[in-house]
N, C-alpha and C positions, 0 to 999 in steps of 0.2 A: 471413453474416459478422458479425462482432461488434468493435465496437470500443470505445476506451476514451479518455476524455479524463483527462487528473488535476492538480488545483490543488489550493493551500492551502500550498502549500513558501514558506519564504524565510531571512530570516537570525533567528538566535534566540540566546541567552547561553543558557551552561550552563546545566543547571537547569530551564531554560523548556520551554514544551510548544506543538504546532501542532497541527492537526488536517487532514489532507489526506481531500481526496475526490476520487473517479472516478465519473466519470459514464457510463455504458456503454447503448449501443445493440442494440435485434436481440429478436429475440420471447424468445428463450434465454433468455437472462442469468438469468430464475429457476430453471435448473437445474442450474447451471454453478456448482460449486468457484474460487471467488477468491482471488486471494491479492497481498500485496502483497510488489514486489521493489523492491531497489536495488543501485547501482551507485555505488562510489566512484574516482575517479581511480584506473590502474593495478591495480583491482584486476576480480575477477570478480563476475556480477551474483550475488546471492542471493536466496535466500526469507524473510524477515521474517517475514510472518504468511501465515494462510490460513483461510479459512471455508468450512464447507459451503456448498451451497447455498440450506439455508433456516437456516443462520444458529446452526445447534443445536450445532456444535462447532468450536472455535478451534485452532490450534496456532503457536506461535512458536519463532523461533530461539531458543536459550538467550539471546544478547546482546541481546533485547530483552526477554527474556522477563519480568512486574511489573510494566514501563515501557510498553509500547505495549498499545491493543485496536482487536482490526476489528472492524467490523461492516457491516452492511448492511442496506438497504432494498430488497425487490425490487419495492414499488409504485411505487418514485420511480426503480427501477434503478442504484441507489447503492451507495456501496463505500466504508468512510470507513477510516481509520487513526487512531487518537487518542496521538497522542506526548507521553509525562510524562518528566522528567528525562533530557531530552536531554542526551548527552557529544558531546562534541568528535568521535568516532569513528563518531557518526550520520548525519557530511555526509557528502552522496551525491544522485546523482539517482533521485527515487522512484517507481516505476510500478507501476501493478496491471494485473491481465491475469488470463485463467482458466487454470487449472492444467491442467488437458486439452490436450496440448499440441493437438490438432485446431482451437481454440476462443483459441490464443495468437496475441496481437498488442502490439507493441511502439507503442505513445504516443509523446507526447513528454516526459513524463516530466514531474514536478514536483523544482525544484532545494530543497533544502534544507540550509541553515548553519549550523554548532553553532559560533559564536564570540564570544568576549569582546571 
């Protein structure tokens, strides 16, 4: 089993940028497709980004898509998010987890805040 811790969320002004990380357990994790979801109030969870698993190809939502890049480390078992111009419409709580659903496990999410 595999699991994921994720920090790096908090509150941020338009504009500004955070960088979250997951930290993930389990001998796997260098094989395994990542990707990073969130969850806003009210709404359903999504897929943000995602990476192979050695890192050689990205894809993102359109509404992030220029603004955000993942990446990852599979010596350190890392999984990072780097967010640039953050909107108002980015808060949400943010978890990663592997896209295989066999290999998915829900965190506790990191909380993160686009406000003035």
């Amino acid at each position: 089993q595999v699991q994921y811790v994720e920090s790096g969320g908090g509150l941020v002004q338009p504009g500004g940028s955070l960088r979250l990380s997951c930290a993930a357990s389990g001998r796997i994790f260098s094989t395994l497709a990542m990707g990073w979801y969130r969850q806003a109030p009210g709404k359903q969870r999504e897929l943000v980004a995602a990476i192979t698993s050695t890192g050689s190809s990205t894809n993102y939502a359109d509404s992030v898509k220029g603004r955000f890049t993942i990446s990852r480390d599979n010596a350190k078992k890392m999984v990072y998010l780097q967010m640039n111009g953050l909107k108002a419409e980015d808060t949400a709580v943010y978890y990663c987890t592997a896209t295989a659903a066999r290999y998915t496990s829900w965190g506790q999410g990191t909380q993160v805040t686009v406000s003035s």
